[in-house]
N, C-alpha and C positions, 0 to 999 in steps of 0.2 A: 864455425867460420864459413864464410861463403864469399864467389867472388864473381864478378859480370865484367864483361869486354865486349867492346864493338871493333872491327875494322870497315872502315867508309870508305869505296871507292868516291873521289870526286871526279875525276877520268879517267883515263886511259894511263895516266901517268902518276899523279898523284892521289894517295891515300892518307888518311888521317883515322887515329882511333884512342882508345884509352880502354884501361883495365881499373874497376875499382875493387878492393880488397876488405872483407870487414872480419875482425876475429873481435870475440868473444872477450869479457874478462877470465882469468882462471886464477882459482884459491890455490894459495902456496899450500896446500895437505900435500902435495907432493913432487912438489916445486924447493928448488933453491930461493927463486926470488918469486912476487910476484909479477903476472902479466896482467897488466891492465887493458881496456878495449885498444886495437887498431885499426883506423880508417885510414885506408893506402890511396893511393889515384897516381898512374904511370900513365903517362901519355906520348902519343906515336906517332910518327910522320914517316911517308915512304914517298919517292921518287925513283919509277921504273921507269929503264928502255930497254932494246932489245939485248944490249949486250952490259947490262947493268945497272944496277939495283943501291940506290943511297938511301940510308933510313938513321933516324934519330928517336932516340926514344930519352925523356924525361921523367924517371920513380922515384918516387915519395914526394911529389910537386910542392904538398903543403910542408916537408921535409920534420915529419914524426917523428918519436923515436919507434925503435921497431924491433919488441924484441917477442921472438918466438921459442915456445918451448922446443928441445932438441930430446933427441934419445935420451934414457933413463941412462944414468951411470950406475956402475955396482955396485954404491953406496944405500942404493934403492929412490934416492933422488932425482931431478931432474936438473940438465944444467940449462943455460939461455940461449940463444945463437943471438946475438943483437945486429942487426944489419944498418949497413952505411946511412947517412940521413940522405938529401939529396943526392941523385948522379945524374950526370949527363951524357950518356953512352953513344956514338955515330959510327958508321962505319959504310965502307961500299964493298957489294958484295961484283967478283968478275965469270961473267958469264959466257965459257969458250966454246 
């Protein structure tokens, strides 16, 4: 798997970026399920001032399914973690 992100100042205030994600397929030899390839793309918006910070970030844009292998269970197995399809996450951060 491998993954690339940019963050772009466009001034002094606002910022824009993106993160893209690519994993691999993997053979169920020692899996529960198969994982087949995943191509991710989260993308980022920021609005700074002195005394606070608003940012939005949009992952899984193209909204995949997304499921990655997680720790082996005792079984000798592997189980999946499958993550949410689209989010849309905001929030402001206060700066005292």
């Amino acid at each position: 798997s491998s993954s690339i992100g940019y963050l772009f100042k466009l001034n002094d205030q606002h910022s824009v970026g993106g993160t893209y994600f690519y994993r691999s397929p993997r053979s169920n030899t020692d899996l529960v399920e198969e994982v087949n390839t995943n191509n991710l793309l989260n993308l980022n918006y920021e609005y700074q001032k002195t005394s606070y910070k608003f940012f939005m970030t949009i992952s899984n844009v193209f909204d995949q399914e997304n499921r990655e292998p997680n720790h082996a269970v005792s079984s000798g197995g592997q189980i999946l973690k499958i993550r949410p399809g689209r989010t849309i996450e905001s929030g402001i951060k206060l700066y005292f």
